[in-house]
Structure formats: C-alpha cells, structure tokens
C-alpha positions in Angstrom: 71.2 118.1 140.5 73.2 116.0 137.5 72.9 119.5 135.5 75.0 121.0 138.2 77.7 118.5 138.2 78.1 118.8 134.7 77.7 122.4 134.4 81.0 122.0 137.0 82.7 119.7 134.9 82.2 121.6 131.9 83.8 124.6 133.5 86.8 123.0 134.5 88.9 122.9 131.4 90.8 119.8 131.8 88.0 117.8 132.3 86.2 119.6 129.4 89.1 118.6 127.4 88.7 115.2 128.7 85.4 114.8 127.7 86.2 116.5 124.3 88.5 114.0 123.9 86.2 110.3 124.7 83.4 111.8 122.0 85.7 112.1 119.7 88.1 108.8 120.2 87.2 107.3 117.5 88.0 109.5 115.1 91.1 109.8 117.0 91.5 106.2 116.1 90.9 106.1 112.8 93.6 108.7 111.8 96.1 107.3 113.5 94.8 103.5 111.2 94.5 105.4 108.3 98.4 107.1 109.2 99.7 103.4 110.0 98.4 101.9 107.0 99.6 105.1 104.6 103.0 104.6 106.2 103.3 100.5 105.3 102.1 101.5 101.9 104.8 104.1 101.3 107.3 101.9 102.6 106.2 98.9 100.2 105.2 101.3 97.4 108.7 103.1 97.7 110.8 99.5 97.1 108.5 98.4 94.2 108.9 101.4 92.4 112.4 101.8 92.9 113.4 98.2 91.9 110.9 97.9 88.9 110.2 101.2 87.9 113.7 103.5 88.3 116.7 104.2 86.4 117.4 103.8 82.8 115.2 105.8 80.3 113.1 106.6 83.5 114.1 109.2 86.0 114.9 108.3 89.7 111.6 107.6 91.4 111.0 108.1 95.4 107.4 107.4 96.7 107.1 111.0 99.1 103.6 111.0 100.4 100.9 108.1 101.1 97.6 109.5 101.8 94.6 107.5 102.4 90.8 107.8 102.5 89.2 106.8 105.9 87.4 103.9 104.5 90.7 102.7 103.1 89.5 102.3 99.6 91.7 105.1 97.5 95.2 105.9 98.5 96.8 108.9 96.9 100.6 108.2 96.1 102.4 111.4 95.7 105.7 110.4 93.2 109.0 112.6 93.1 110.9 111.5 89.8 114.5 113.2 89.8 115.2 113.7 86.3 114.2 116.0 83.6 110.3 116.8 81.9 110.4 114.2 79.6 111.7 111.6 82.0 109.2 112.8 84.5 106.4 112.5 82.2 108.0 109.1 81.0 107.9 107.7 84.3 104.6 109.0 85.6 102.6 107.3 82.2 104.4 104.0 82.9 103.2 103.8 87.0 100.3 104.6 85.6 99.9 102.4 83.0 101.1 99.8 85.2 99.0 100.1 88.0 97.2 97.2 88.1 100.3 95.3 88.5 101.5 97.6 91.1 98.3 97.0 93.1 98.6 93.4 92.5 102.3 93.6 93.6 101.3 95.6 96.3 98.6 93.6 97.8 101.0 90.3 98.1 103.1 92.5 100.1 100.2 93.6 102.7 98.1 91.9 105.1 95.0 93.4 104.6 91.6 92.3 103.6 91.4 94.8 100.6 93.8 97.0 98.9 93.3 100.2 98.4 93.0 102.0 94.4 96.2 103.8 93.9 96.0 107.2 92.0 99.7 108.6 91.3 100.5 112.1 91.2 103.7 113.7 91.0 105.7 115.9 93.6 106.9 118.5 92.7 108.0 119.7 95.9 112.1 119.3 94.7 111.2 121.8 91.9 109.4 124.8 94.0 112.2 124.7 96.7 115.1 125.1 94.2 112.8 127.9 92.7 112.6 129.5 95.9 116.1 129.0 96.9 117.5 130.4 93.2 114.6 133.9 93.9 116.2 134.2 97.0 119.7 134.1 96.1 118.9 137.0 93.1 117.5 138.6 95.7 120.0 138.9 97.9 122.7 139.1 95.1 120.7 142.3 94.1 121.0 144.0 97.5 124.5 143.0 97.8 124.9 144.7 94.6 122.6 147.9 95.2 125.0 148.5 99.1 128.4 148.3 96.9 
C-alpha cells in the first residue's frame, strides 16, 4: 500500500521536486552560509586592501571574488590590481607576503570562531574584456573596410 502512495507522489512532479528538494536542504543550506560568509569577507577584505595596500608604487587594488570551501577553512580571494605588469606583480607579492597580517586584520573584523587561510590570486578579468572588445572592434573595422 505505502509503495503505491509514493509511487503517486513520485509521479507528480511538483511533489517529486518537493521531495528533491527536503533530501537535499542541507546542502541548500550550506551554500547559501558559505555565499554569506564569502560576501562579509569580500566586503572586509575589499576596505583592508584598499586602505593599506593601494596606491603609490602599487597599483589600484579591488577584492572581485570571495570563494570559500564548505568547511570554511580556505577562502580563495580573487584580486584585480589596475595598473601595469610590474605594478601588478608588485602588488600581488606584497598581499602575499603580508598575509598573515591580513588574516589577523581580518579576523578582528569578523565574528567567527575561525578564519579562514586566504590564498590571493589575481583577476584578470579587466584584461580579457579589453582584449575582446579591441578583436572586436578590428573586426568590424575590417568589414567596414572590405564593404567600402
């Protein structure tokens, strides 16, 4: 008898998606943690680094992208530094030469029982669009060229 009923509820696809849904809510629940704390640590990591560690010989650093592990023990800071190669590379060896003291800057600024390990990498994201952008407008200065 109970095979039947859920053979029906299985078949019905919003409750299937229902069910779906309760066996996995806590995963559910952990991405959205893991999204809430990422977003506090951008937002603390972002005014650290652009009060201590911006301007100057360094390029213009903005903190783009927070991603952290589910366990919250390794957060992945993703760094776009406006400013030429040498600047760039400048500023990502001093974050990460610094790092303990970002941490430790970091962790007074949170309300958490642990802090995660920061590893730093740099965004490049700026660069491939104005890559993109500059093929594209050859590309359509060499038809425009080709119709004339």
């Amino acid at each position: 008898m109970f095979k039947n009923h859920f053979r029906l509820l299985n078949e019905n696809p919003f409750v299937a998606e229902g069910l779906h849904f309760l066996a996995e809510g806590k995963d559910a629940e952990m991405s959205i943690r893991t999204e809430r704390v990422a977003s506090v640590i951008r937002h603390e990591l972002g005014t650290i680094i652009s009060r201590e560690y911006s301007g100057g010989d360094l390029g213009f650093s903005t903190v783009t992208e927070v991603r952290v592990t589910a366990d919250l023990k390794l957060a992945k800071v993703y760094i776009s530094v406006f400013g030429n190669n040498q600047q760039r590379t400048m500023t990502m060896a001093r974050l990460e030469h610094e790092k303990p003291q970002i941490r430790a800057l970091l962790a007074s600024h949170l309300n958490m029982r642990f802090t995660p390990d920061l590893q730093f990498y740099s965004d490049t994201t700026m660069d491939n669009v104005e890559n993109l952008e500059r093929l594209i407008k050859k590309i359509h200065d060499d038809d425009s060229n080709k119709t004339k």
